[in-house]
C-alpha positions in Angstrom: 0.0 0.0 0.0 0.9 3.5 -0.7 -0.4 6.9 0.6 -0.3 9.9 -1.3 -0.1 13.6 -0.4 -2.6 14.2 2.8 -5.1 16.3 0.4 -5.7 13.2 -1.5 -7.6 9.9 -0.5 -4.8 7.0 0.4 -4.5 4.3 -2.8 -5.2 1.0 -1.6 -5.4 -2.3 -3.4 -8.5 -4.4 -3.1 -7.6 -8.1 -3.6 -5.3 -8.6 -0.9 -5.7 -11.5 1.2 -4.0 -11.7 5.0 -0.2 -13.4 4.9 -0.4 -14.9 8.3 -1.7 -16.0 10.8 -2.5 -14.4 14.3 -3.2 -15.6 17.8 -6.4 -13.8 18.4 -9.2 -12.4 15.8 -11.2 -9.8 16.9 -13.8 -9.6 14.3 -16.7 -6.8 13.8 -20.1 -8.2 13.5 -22.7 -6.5 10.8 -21.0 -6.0 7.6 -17.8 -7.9 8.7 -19.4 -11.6 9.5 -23.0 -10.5 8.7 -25.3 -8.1 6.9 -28.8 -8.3 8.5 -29.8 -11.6 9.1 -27.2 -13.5 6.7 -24.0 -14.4 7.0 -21.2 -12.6 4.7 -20.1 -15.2 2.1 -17.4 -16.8 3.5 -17.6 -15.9 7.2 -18.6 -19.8 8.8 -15.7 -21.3 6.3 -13.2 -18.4 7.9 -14.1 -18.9 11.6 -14.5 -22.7 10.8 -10.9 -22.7 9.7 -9.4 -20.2 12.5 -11.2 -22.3 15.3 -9.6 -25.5 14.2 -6.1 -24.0 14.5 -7.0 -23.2 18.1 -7.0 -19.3 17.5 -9.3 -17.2 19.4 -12.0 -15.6 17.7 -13.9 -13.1 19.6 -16.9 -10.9 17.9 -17.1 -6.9 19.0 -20.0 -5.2 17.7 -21.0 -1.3 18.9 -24.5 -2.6 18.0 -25.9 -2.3 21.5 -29.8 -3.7 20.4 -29.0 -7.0 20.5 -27.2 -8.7 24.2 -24.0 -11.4 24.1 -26.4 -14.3 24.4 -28.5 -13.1 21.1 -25.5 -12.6 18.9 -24.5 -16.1 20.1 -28.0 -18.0 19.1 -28.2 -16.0 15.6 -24.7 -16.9 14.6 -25.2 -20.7 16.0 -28.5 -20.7 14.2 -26.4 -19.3 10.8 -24.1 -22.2 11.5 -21.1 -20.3 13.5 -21.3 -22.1 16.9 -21.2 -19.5 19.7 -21.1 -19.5 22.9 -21.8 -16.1 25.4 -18.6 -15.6 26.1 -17.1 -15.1 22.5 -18.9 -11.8 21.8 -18.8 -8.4 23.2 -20.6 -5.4 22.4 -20.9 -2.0 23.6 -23.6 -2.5 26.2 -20.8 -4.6 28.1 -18.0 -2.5 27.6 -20.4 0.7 28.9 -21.5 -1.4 32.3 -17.6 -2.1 32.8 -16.7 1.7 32.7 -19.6 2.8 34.6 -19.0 -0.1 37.2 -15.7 1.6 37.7 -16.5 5.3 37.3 -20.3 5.6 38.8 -21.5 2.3 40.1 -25.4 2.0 40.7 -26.0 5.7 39.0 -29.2 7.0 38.0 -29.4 7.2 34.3 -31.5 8.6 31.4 -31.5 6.1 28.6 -32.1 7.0 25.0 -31.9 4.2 24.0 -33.6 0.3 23.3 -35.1 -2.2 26.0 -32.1 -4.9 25.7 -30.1 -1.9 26.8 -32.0 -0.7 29.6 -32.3 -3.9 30.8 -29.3 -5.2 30.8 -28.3 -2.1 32.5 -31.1 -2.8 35.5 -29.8 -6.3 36.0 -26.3 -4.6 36.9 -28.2 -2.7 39.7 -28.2 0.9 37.6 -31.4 3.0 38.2 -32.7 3.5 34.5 -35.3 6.5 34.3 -37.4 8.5 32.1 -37.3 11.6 34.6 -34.7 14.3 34.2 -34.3 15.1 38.0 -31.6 13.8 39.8 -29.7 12.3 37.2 -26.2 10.9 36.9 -25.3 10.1 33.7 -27.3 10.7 30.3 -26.6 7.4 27.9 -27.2 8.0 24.1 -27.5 4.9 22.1 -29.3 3.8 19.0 -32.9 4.1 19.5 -35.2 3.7 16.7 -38.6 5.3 19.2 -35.8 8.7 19.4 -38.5 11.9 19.8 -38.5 14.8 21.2 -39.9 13.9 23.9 -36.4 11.8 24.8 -34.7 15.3 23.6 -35.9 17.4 25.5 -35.3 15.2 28.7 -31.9 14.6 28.0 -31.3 18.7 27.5 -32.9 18.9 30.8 -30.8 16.5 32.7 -27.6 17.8 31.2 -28.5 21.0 31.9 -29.2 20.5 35.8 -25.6 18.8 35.8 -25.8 14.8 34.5 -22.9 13.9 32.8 -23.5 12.9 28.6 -21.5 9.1 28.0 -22.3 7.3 24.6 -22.8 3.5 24.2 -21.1 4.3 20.1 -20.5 7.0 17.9 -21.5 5.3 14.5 -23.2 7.8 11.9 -25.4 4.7 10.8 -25.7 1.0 10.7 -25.6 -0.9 7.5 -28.4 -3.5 6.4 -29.7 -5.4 3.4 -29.7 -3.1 0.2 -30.0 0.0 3.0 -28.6 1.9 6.0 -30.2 2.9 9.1 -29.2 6.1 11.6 -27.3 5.3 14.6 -26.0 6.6 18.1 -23.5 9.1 16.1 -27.0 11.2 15.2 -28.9 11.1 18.2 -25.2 12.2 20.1 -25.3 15.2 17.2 -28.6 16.4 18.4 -28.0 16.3 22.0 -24.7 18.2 21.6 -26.5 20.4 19.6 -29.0 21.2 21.9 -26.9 21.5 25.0 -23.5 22.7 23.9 -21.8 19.7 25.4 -19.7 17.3 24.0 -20.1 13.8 24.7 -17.4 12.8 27.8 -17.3 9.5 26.8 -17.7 7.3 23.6 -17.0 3.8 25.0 -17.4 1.8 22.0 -15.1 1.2 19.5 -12.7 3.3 18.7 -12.3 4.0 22.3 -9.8 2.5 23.7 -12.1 1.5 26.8 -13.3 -1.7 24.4 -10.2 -3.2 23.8 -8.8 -2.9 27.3 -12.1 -4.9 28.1 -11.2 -7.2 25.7 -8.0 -7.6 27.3 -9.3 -8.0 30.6 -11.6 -10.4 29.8 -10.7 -12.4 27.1 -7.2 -12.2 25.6 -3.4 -12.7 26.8 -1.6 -10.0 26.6 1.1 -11.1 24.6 -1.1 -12.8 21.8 -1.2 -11.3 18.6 -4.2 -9.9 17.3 -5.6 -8.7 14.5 -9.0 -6.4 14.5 -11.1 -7.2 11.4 -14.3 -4.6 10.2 -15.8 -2.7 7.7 -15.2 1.0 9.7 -12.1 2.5 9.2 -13.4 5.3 11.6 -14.1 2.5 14.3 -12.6 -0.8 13.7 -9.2 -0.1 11.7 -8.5 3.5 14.1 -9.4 1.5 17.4 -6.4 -1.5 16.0 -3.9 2.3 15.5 -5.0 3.5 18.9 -4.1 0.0 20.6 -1.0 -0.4 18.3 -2.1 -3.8 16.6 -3.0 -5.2 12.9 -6.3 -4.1 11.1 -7.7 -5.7 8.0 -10.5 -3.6 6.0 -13.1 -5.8 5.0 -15.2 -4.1 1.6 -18.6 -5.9 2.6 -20.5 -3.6 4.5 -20.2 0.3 5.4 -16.9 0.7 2.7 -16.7 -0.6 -0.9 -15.1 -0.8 -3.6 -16.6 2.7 -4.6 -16.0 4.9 -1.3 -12.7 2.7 -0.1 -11.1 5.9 -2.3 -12.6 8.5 0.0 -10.6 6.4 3.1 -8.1 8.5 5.0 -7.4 6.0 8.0 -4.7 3.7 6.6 -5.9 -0.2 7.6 -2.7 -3.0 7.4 -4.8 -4.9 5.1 -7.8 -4.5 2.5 -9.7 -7.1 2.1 -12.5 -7.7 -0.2 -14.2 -10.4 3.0 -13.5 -11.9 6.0 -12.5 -15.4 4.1 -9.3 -13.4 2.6 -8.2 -13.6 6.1 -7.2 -17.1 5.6 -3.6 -17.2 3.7 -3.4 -18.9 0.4 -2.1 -22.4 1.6 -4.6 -22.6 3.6 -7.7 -22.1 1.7 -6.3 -24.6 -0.9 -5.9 -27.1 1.4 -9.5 -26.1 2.4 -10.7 -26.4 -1.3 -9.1 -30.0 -1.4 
């Protein structure tokens, strides 16, 4: 790969495939291993072939709708067996931080009922009311009104702090795309004049050190495989590890020229992860 001057999009090739292998594959979920309810081509043959050299492959997902356990019944359904403990998504990562910053706070949720409730069963007081609150959570939300607005400009105002489940400007999805948390933060900053403190989904570095917390020896290699290059590719620069940019979902082959965050790899799927020898011993 190549870069030219900074006014001008980066150059990259789109047929590469990965060279090696790593220890640990930390793989994005919608438009990296699936796009709505499907698979990606090629995703249960990649993970297939990773698990049976004994690498770890973990699934991170900003998507904060859906909990650990349903990720892990819709990909075992698709034919990826998975268990609770390989996925984490933003919902998890924000309970961690606010565990360790504001344990049992009072919070205003814009946001969806998986979200709120996992956030109840770790003993956090999830309201509707403006008064007396903690912490004001944006999130994807598909009921967003003004209503929600309007309480969320009130709690700021009288003091709560603003923290962010994800930043993502939208979500992609059969044929479509759908708005998410990066709009509904937009309006509330807009509103009140305040920035979001705290975006703990990817990029931030708050998900990988869960990640590595949780889930991963520090001295493995990784690799962190998605279809964002403003999520998944700068969250693998900010932790100083291998990205591969996957051309499935949010970028393509026609905006992948507009990309200014430079990924180790681009790869048209996930099953250009696997090196050459490998998927011809695959296709034997």
């Amino acid at each position: 790969m190549r870069t030219n001057k900074s006014s001008t999009p980066l150059v990259f090739p789109t047929n590469e495939s990965v060279n090696k292998i790593y220890d640990a594959y930390l793989l994005d979920l919608d438009g990296t291993v699936l796009l709505g309810n499907n698979l990606i081509t090629g995703a249960e043959t990649t993970i297939s072939a990773l698990k049976s050299l004994g690498k770890r492959v973990i699934f991170i997902s900003n998507n904060s709708t859906s909990s650990a356990a349903s990720y892990a019944k819709k990909l075992t359904s698709l034919g990826i067996p998975t268990e609770n403990e390989d996925i984490v998504n933003s919902t998890m990562v924000l309970i961690n931080f606010l565990n360790e910053n504001i344990p049992k706070a009072r919070l205003l949720v814009i946001g969806e009922l998986d979200l709120c409730n996992e956030l109840k069963e770790n003993g956090f007081d999830v309201t509707d009311s403006e008064s007396n609150v903690d912490a004001v959570i944006a999130s994807f939300d598909r009921n967003f009104k003004y209503e929600k607005l309007q309480a969320a400009f009130d709690a700021i105002e009288n003091g709560a702090r603003f923290f962010a489940t994800n930043a993502d400007k939208y979500r992609p999805i059969e044929n479509s795309a759908e708005p998410d948390a990066g709009a509904i933060i937009a309006a509330i900053e807009a509103c009140t004049g305040k920035m979001c403190e705290v975006n703990v989904g990817k990029p931030s570095h708050h998900t990988v050190d869960y990640i590595k917390s949780k889930f991963i020896d520090l001295n493995d290699k990784l690799i962190i495989v998605g279809d964002r290059p403003e999520t998944d590719v700068q969250m693998a620069i900010n932790a100083s590890v291998d990205s591969a940019l996957v051309l499935s979902g949010a970028t393509n082959e026609k905006n992948i020229l507009n990309v200014q965050i430079k990924p180790t790899y681009v790869i048209n799927s996930v099953i250009d992860l696997l090196p050459d020898n490998i998927l011809n011993e695959l296709k034997k």
